[in-house]
MDAnalysis code that builds the backbone (N, CA, C; Angstrom):
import MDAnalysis as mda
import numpy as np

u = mda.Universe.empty(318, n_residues=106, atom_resindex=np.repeat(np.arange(106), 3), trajectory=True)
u.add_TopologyAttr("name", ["N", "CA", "C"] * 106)
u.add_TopologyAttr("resid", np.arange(1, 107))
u.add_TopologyAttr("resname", ["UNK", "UNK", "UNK", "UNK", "UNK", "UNK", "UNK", "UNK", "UNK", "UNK", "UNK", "UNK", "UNK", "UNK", "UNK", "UNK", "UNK", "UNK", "UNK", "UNK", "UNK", "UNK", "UNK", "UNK", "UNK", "UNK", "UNK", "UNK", "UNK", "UNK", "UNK", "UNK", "UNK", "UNK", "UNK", "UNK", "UNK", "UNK", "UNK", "UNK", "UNK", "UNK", "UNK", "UNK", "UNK", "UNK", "UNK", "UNK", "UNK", "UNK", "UNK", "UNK", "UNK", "UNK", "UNK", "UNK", "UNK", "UNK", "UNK", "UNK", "UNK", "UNK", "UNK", "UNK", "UNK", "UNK", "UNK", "UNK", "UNK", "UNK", "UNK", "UNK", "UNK", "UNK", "UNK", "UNK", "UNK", "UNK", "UNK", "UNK", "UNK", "UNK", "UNK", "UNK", "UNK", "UNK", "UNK", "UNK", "UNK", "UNK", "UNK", "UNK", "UNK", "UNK", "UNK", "UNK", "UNK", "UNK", "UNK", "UNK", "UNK", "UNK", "UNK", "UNK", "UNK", "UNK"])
u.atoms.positions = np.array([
    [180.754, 192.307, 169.526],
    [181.980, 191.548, 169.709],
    [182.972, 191.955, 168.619],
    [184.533, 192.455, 169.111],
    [185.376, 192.547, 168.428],
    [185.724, 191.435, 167.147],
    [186.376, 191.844, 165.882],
    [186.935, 190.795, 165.706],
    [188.111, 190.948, 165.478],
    [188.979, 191.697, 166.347],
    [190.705, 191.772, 166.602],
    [191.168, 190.092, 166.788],
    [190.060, 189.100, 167.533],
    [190.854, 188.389, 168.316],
    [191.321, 187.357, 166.989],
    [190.814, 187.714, 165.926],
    [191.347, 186.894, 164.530],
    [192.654, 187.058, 164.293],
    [193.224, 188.689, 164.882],
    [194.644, 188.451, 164.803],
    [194.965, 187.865, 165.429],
    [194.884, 187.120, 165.911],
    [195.626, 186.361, 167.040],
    [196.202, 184.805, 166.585],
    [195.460, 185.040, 165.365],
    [195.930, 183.569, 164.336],
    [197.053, 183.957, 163.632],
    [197.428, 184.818, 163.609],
    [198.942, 185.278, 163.384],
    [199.739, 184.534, 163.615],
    [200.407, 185.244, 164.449],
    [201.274, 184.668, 165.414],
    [201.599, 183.248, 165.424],
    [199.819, 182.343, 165.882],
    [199.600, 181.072, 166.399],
    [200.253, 180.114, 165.022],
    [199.743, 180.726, 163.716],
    [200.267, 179.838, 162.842],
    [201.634, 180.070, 162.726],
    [202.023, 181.009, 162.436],
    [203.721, 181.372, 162.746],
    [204.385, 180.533, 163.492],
    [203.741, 180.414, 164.967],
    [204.752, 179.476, 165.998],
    [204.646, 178.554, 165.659],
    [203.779, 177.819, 165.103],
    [203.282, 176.484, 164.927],
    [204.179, 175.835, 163.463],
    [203.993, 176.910, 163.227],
    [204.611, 176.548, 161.783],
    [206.432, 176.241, 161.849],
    [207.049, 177.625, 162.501],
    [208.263, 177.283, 163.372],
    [208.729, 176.363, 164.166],
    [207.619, 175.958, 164.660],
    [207.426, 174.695, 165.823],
    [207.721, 173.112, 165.072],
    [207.287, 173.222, 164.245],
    [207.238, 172.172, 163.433],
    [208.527, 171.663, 162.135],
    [209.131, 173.296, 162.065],
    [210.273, 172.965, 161.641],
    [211.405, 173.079, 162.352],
    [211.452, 172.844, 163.775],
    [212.040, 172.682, 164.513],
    [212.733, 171.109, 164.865],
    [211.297, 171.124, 164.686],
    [211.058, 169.323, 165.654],
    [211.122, 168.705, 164.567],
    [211.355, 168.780, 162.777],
    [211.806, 168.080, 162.284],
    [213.119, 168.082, 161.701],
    [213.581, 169.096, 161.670],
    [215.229, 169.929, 162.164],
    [216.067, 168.624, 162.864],
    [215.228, 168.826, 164.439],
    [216.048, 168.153, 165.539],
    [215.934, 166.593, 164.912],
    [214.676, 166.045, 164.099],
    [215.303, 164.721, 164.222],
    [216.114, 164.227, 163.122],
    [216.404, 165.353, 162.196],
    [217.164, 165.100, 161.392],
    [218.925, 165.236, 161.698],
    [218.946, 166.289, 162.464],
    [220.446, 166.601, 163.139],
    [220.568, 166.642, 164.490],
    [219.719, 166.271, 165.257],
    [219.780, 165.782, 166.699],
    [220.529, 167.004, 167.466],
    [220.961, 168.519, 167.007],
    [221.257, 169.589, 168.212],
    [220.119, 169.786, 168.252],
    [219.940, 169.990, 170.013],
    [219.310, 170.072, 170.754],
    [218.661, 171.389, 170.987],
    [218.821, 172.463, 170.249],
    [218.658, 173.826, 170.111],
    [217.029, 174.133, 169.937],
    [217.324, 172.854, 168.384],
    [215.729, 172.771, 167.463],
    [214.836, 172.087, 168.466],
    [215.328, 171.212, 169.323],
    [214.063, 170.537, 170.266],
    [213.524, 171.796, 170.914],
    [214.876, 172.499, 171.495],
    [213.797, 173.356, 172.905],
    [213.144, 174.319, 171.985],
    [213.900, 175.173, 170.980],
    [212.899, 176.076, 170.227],
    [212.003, 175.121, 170.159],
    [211.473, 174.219, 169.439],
    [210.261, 173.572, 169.049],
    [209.152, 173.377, 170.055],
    [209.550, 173.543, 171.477],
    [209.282, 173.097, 172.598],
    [208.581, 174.789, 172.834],
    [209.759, 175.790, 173.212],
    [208.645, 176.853, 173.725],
    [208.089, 177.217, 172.530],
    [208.515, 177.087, 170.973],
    [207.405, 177.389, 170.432],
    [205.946, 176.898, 170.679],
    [205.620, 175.597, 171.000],
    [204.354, 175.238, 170.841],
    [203.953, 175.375, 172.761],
    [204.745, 175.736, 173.153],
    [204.032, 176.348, 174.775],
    [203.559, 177.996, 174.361],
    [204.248, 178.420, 173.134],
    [203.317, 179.911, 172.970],
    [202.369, 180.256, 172.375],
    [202.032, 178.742, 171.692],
    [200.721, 178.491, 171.091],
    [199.597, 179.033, 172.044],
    [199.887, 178.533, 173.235],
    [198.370, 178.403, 174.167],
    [198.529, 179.976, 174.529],
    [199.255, 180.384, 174.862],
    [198.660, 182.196, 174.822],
    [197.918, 182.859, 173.337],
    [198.168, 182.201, 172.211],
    [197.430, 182.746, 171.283],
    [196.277, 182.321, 171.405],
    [195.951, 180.820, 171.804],
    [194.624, 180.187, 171.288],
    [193.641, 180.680, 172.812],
    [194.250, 181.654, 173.713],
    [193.530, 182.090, 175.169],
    [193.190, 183.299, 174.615],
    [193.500, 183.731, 173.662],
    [193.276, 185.326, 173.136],
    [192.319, 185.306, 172.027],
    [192.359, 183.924, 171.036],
    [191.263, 183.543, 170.315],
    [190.566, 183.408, 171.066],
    [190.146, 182.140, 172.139],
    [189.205, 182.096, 173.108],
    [188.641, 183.810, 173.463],
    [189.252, 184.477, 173.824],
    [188.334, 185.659, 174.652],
    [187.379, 185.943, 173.635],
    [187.323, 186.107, 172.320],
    [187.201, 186.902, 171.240],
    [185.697, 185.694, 170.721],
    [185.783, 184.162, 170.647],
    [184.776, 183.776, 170.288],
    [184.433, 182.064, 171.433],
    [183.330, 182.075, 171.232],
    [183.288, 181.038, 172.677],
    [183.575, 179.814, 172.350],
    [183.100, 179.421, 171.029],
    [183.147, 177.914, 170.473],
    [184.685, 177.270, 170.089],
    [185.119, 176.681, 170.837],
    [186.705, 176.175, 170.477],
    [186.551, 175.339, 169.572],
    [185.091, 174.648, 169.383],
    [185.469, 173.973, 167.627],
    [185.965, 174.545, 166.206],
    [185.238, 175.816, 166.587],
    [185.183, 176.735, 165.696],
    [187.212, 177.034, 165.687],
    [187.310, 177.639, 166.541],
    [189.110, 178.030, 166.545],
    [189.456, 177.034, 166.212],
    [189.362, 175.611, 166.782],
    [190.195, 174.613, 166.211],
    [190.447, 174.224, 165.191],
    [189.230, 174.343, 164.098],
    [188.777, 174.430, 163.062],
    [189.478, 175.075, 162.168],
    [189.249, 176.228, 162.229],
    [190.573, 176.998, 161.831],
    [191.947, 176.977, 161.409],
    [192.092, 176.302, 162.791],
    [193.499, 176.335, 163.299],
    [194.125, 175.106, 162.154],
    [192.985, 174.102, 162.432],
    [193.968, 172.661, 161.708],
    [193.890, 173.288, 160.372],
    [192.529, 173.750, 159.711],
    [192.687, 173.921, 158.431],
    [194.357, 174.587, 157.870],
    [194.939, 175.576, 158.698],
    [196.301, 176.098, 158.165],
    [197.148, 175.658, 158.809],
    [196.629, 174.565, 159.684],
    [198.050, 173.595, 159.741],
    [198.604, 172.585, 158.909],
    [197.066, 171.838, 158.213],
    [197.425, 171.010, 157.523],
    [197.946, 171.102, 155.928],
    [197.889, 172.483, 156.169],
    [198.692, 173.741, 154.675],
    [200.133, 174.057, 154.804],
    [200.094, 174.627, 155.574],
    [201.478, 174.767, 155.706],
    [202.421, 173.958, 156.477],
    [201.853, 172.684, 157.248],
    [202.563, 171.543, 157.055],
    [202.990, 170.856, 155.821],
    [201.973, 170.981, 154.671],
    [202.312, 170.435, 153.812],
    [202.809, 170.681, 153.487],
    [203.638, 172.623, 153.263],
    [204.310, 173.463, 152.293],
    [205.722, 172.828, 152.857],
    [205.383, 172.874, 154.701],
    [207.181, 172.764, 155.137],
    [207.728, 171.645, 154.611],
    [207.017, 170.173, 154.528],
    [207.245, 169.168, 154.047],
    [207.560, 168.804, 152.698],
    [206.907, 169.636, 151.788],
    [207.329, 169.590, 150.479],
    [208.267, 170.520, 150.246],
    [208.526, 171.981, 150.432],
    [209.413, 173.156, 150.237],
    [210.900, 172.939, 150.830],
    [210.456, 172.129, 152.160],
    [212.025, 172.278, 152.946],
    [212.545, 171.241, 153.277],
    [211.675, 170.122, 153.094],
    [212.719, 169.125, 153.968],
    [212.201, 168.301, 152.500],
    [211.801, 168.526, 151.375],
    [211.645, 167.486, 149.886],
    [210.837, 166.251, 150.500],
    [209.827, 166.599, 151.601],
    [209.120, 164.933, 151.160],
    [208.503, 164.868, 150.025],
    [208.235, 163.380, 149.896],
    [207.279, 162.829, 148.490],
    [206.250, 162.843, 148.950],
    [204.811, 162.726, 148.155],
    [203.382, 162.843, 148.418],
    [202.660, 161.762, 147.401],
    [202.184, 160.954, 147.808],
    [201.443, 160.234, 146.881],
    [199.823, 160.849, 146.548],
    [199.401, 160.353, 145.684],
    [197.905, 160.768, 145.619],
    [197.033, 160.232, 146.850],
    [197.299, 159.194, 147.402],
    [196.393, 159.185, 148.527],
    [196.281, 160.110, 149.609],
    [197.929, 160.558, 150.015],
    [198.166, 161.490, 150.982],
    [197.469, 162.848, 150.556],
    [197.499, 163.021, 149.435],
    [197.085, 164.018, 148.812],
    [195.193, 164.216, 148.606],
    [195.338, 163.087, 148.061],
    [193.522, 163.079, 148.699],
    [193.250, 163.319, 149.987],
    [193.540, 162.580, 150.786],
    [193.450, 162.720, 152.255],
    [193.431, 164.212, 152.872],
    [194.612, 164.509, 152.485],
    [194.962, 166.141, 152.861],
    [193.616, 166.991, 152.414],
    [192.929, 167.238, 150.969],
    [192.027, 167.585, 150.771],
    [190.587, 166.934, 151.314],
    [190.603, 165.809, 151.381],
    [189.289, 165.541, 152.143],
    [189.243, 165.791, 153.450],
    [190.200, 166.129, 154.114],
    [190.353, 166.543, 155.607],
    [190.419, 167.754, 155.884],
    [191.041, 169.183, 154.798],
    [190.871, 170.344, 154.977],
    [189.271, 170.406, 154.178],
    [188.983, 169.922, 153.110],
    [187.125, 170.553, 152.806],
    [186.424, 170.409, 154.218],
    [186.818, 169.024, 154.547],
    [185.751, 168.824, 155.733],
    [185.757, 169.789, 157.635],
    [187.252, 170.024, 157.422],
    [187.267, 171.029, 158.561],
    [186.378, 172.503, 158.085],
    [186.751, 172.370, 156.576],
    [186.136, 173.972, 156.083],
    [184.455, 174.096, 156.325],
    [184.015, 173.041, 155.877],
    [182.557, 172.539, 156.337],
    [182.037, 173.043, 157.662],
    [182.867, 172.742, 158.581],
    [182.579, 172.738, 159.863],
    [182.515, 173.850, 160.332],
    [182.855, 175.066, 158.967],
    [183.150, 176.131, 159.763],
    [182.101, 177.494, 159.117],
    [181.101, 176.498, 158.468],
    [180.002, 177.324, 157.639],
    [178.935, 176.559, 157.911],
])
């Protein structure tokens, strides 16, 4: 079994990541631009995560993955671009929720 289909997390975090600063874009300035980008961005998600699929069978496993660098670079967009605050709980949380996806994946 190949393991090309890892590139395929490219992309997926890219859109996702775009996706997300879209849709918090739009609810901050309400043009309607950032909704639909935000919109086919996360409809081009599912062609990446069909190309992960070919490549390994277990979708826990991809999902796994997947949240672990979402819940990263959600955090980056949130702190880097739009200045949210973070308390230590959120911050615990965030780490007890990426160790434990990481877990899942060893």
């Amino acid at each position: 079994m190949s393991k090309y289909y890892l590139l395929w997390y490219v992309p997926l975090i890219i859109s996702e990541a775009c996706a997300l600063y879209c849709i918090k874009e739009y609810n901050i300035s309400k043009n309607i631009i950032f909704l639909v980008g935000g919109i086919l961005l996360y409809a081009s998600i599912s062609i990446y995560l069909s190309q992960i699929l070919n490549g390994i069978e277990d979708i826990s496993i991809a999902n796994a993955f997947w949240n672990v660098s979402s819940n990263l670079y959600g955090l980056l967009i949130g702190l880097l671009i739009f200045s949210e605050d973070l308390s230590w709980s959120k911050i615990g949380g965030i780490f007890l929720g990426s160790f434990s996806i990481f877990l899942m994946l060893f």
